[in-house]
Structures are given as C-alpha cells and as structure tokens.
Biopython code that builds the backbone (N, CA, C, O; Angstrom):
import numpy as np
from Bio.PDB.StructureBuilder import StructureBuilder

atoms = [
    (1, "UNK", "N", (40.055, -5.576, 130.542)),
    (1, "UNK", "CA", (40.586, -4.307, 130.966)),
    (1, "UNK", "C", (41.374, -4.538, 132.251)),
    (1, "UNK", "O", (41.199, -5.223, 133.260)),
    (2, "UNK", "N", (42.170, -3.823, 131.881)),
    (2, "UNK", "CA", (43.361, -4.176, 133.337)),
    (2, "UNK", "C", (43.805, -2.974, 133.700)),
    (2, "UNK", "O", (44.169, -2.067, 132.952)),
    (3, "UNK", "N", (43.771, -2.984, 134.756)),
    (3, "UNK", "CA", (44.143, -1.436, 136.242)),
    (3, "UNK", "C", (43.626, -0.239, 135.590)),
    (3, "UNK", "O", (44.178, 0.861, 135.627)),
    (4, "UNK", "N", (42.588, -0.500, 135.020)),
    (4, "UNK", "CA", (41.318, 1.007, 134.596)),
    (4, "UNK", "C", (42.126, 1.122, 133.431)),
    (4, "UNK", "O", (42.748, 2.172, 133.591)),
    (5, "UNK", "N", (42.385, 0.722, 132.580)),
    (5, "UNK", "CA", (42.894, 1.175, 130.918)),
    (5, "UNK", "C", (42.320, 0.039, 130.054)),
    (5, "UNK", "O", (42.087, -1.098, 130.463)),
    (6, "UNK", "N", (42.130, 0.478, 128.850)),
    (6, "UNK", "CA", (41.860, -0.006, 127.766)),
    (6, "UNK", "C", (42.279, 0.283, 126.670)),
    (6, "UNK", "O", (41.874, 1.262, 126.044)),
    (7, "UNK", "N", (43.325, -0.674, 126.179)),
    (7, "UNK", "CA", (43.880, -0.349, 124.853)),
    (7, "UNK", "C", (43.035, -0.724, 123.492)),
    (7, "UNK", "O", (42.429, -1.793, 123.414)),
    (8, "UNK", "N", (43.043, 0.043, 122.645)),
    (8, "UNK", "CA", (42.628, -0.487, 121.428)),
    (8, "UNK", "C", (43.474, -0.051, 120.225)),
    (8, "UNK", "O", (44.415, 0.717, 120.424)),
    (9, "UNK", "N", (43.174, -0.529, 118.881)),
    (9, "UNK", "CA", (44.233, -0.327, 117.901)),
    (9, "UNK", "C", (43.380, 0.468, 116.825)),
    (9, "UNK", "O", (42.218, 0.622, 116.450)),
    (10, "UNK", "N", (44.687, 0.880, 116.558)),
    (10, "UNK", "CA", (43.910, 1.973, 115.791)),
    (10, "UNK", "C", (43.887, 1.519, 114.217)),
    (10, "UNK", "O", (43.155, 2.090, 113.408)),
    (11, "UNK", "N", (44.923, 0.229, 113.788)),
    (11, "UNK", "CA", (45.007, 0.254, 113.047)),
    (11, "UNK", "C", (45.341, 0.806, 111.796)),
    (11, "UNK", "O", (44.787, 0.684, 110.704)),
    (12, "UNK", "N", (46.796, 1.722, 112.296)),
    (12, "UNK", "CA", (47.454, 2.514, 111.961)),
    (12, "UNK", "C", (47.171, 4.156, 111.463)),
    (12, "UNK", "O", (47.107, 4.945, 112.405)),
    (13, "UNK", "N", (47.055, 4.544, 110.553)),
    (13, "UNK", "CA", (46.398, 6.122, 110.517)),
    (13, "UNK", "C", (45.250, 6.318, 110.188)),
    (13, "UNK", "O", (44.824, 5.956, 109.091)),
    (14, "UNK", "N", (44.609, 6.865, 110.979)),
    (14, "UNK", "CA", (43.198, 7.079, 110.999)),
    (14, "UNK", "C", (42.321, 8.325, 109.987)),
    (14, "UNK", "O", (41.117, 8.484, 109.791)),
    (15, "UNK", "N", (43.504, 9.057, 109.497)),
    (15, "UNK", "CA", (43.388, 10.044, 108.624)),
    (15, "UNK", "C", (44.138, 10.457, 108.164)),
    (15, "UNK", "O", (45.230, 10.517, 108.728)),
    (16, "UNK", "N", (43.920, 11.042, 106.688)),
    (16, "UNK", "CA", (45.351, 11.109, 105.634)),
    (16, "UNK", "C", (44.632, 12.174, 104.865)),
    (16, "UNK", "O", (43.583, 12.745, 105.164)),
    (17, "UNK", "N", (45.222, 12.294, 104.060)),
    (17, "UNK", "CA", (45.104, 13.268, 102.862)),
    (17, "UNK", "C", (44.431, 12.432, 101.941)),
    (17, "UNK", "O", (44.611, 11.218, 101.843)),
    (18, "UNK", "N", (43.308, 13.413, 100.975)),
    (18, "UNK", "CA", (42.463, 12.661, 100.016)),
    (18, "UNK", "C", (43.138, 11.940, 99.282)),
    (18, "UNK", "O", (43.903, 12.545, 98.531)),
    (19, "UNK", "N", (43.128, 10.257, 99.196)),
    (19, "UNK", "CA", (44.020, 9.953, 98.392)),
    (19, "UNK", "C", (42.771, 9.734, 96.492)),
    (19, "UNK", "O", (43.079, 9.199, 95.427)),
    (20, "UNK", "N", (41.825, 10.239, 96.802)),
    (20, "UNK", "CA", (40.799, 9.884, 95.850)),
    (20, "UNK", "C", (40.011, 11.245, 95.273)),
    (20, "UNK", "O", (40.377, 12.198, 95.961)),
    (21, "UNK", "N", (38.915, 11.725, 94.095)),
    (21, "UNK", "CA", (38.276, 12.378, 94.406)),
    (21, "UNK", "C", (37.311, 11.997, 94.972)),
    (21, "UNK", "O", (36.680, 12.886, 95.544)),
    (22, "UNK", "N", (36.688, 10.380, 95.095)),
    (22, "UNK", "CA", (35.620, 10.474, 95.706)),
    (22, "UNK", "C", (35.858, 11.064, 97.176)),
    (22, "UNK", "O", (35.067, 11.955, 97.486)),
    (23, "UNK", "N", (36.346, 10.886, 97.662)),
    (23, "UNK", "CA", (37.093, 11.454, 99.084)),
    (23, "UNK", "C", (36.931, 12.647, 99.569)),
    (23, "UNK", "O", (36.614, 12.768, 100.752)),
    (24, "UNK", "N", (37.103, 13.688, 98.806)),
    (24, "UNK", "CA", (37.016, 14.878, 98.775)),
    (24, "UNK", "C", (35.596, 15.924, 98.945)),
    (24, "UNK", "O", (34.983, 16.639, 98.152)),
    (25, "UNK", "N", (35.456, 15.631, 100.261)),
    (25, "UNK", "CA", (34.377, 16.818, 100.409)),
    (25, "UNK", "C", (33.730, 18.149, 99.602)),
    (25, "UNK", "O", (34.298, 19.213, 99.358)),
    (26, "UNK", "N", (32.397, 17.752, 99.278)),
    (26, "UNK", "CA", (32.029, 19.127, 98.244)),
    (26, "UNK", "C", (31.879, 20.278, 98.668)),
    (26, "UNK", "O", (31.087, 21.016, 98.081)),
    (27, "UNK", "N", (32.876, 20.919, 100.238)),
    (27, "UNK", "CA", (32.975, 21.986, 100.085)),
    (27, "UNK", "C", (34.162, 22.444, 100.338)),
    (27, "UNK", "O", (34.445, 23.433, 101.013)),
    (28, "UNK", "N", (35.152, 21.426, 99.571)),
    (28, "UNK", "CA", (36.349, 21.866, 99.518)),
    (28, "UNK", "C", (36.888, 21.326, 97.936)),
    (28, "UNK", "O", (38.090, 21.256, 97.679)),
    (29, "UNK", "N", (35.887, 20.987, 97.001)),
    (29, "UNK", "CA", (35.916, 20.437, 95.560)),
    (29, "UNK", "C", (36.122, 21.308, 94.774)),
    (29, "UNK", "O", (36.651, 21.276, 93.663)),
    (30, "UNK", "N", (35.629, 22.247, 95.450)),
    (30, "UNK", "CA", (35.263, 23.248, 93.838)),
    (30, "UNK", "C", (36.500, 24.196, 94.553)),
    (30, "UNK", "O", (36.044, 25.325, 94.731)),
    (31, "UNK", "N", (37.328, 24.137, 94.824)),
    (31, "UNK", "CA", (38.612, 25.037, 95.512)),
    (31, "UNK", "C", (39.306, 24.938, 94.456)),
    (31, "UNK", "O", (38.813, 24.104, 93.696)),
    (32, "UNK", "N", (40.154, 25.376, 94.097)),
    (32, "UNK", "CA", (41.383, 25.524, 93.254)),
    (32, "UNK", "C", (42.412, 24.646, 94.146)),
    (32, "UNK", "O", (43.231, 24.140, 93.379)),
    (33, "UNK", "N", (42.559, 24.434, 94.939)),
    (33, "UNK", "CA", (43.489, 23.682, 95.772)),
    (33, "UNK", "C", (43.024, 22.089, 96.108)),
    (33, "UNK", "O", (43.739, 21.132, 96.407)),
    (34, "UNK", "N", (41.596, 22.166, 95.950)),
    (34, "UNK", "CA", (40.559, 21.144, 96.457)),
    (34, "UNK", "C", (41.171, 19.931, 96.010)),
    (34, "UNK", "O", (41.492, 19.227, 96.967)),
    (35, "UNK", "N", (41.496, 19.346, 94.687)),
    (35, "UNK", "CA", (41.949, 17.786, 94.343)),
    (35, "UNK", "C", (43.368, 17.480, 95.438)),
    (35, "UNK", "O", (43.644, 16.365, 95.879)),
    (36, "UNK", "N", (44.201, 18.836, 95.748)),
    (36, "UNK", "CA", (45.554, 18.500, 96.076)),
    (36, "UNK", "C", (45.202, 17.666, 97.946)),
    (36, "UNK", "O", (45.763, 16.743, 98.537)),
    (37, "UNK", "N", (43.957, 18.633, 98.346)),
    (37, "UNK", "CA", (44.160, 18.048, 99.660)),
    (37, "UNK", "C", (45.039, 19.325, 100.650)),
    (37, "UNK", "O", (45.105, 19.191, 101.872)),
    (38, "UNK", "N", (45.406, 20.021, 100.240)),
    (38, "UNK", "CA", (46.371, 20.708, 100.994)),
    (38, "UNK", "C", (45.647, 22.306, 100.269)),
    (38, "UNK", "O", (45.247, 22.300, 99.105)),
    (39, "UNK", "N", (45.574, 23.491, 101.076)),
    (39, "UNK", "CA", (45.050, 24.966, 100.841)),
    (39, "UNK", "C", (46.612, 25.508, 100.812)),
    (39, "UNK", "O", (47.439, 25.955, 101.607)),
    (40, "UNK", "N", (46.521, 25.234, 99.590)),
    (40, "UNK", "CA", (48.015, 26.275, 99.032)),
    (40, "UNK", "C", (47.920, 27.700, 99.033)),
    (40, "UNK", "O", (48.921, 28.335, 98.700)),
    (41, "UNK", "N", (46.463, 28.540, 99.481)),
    (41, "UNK", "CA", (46.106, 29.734, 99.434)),
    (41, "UNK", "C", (46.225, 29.955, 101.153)),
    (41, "UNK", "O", (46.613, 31.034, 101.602)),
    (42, "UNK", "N", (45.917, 29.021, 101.881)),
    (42, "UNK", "CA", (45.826, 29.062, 103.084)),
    (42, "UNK", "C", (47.175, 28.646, 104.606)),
    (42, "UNK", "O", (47.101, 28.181, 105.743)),
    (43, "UNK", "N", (48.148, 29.111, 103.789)),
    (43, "UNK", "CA", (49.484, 28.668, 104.387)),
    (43, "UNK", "C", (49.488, 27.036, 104.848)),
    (43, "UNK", "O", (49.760, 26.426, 105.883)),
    (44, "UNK", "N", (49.022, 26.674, 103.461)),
    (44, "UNK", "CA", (49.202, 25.365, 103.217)),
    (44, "UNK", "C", (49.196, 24.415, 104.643)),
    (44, "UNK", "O", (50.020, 23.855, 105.365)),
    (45, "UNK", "N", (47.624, 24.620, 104.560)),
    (45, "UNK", "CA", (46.985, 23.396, 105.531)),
    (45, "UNK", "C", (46.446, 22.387, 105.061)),
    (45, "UNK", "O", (45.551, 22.409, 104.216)),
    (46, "UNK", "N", (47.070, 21.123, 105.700)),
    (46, "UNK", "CA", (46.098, 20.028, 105.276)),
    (46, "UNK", "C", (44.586, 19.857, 105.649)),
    (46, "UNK", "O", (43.905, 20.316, 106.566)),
    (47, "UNK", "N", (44.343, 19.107, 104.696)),
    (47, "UNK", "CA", (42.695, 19.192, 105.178)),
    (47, "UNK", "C", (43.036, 17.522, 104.852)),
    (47, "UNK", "O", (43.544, 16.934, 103.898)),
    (48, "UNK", "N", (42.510, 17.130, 106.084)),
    (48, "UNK", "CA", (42.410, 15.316, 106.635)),
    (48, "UNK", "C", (41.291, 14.943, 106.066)),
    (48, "UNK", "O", (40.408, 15.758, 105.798)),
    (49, "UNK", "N", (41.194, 13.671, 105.816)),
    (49, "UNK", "CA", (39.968, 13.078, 105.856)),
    (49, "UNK", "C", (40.058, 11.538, 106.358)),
    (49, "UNK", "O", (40.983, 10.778, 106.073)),
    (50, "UNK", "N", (38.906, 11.209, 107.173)),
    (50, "UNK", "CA", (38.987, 9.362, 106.633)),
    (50, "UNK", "C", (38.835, 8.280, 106.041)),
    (50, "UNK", "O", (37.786, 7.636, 106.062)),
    (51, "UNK", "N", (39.883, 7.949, 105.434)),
    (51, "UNK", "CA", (39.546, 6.829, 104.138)),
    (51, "UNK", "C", (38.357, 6.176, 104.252)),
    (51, "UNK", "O", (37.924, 6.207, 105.404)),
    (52, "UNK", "N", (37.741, 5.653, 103.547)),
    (52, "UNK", "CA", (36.804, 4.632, 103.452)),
    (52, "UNK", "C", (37.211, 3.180, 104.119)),
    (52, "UNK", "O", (36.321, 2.331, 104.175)),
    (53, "UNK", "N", (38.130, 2.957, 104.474)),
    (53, "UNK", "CA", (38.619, 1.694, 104.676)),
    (53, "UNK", "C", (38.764, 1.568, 106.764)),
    (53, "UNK", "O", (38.729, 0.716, 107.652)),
    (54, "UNK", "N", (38.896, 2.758, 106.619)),
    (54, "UNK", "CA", (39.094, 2.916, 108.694)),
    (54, "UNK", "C", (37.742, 3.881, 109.388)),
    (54, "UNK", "O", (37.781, 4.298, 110.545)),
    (55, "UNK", "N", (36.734, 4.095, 108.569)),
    (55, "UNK", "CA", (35.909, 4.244, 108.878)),
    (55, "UNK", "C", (35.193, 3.761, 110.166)),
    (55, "UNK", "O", (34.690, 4.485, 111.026)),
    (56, "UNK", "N", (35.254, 1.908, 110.133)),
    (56, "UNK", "CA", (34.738, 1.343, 110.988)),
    (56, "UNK", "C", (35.681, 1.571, 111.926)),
    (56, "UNK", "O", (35.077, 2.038, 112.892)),
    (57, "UNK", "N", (36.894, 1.492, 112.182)),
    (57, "UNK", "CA", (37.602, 1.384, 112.584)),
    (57, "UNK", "C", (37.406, 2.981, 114.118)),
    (57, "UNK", "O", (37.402, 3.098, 115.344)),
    (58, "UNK", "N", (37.283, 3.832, 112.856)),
    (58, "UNK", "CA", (37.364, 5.188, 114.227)),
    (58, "UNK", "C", (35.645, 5.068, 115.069)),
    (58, "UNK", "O", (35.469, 5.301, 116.265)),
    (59, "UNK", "N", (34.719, 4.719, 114.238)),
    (59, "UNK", "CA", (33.447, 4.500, 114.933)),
    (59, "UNK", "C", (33.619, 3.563, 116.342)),
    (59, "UNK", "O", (33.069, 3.862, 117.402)),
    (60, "UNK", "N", (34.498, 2.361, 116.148)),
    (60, "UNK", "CA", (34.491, 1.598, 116.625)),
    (60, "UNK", "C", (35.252, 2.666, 118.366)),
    (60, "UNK", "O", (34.780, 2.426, 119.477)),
    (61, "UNK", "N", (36.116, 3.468, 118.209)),
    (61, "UNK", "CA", (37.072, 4.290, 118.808)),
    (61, "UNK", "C", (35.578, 5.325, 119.597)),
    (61, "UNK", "O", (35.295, 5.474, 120.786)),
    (62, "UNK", "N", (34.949, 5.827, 118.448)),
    (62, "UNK", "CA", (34.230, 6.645, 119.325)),
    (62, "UNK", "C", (33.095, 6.132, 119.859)),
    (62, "UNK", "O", (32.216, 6.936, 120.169)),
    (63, "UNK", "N", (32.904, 4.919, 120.046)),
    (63, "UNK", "CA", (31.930, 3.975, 120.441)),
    (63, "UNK", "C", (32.485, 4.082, 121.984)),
    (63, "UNK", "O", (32.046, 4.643, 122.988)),
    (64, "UNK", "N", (33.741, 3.225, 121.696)),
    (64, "UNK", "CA", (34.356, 2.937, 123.211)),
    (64, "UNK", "C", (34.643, 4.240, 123.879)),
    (64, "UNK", "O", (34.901, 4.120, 125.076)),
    (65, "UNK", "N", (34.663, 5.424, 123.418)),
    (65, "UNK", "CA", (34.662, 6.804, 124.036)),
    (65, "UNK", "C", (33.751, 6.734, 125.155)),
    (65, "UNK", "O", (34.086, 6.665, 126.337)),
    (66, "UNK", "N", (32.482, 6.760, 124.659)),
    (66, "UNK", "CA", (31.325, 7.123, 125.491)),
    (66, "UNK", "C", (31.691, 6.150, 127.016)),
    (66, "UNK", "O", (31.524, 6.729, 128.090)),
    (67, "UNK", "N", (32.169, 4.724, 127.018)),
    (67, "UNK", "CA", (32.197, 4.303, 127.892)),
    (67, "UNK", "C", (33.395, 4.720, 128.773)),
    (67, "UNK", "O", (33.501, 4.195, 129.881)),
    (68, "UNK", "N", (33.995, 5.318, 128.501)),
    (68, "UNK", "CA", (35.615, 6.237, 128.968)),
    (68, "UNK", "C", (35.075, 6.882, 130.346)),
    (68, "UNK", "O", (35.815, 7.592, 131.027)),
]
sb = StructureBuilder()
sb.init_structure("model")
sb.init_model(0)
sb.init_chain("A")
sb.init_seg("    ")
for serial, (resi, resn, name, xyz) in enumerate(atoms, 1):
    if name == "N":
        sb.init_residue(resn, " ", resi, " ")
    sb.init_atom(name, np.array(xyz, "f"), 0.0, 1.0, " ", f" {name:<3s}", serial, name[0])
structure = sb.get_structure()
C-alpha cells in the first residue's frame, strides 16, 4: 500500500444481468418478466446479479472493506 490507497481489481464486471436461470433469484422467477432480467412492468429496471464466477472475487472486495 502506497500513500494510504489500495488498489484492487475487480476483474472486470462485478454484476450483470441473469445470464442463466440458475441465476435468477426465486423471488423474481415466478415474474412474468423474471427469465428476461429486466421488470418490463416496472419502467424497465434491471435487476443485477453476481455471476457465479466473480463471486470470490466481490467477497474478496468486501473483505478488504472492513479494513478501509
């Protein structure tokens, strides 16, 4: 760590749109909008999630938080 900062990587996007159904939270499954990822009823908001693959990745992020 150099002059009080600490960089880390994020390893590019940390959250995306369901690209799966396993992905997809069961209380946004049973939606009519639910597979798309996006609330087409709801002036079309995304609803994020994090892949399975950067999982470790953001833990690792809110790990180094606490020491912030």
């Amino acid at each position: 760590m150099k002059g009080g900062y600490e960089v880390r990587a994020s390893y590019g996007h940390i959250r995306d749109l369901p690209e799966s159904a396993d992905e997809i939270p069961d209380a946004i499954r049973k939606k009519k909008w639910g597979r798309l990822g996006v609330d087409i009823e709801g002036d079309f908001t995304p609803y994020y999630v994090v892949p399975g693959d950067k999982r470790k990745y953001v833990q690792a992020q809110k790990a180094a938080l606490k020491d912030a």
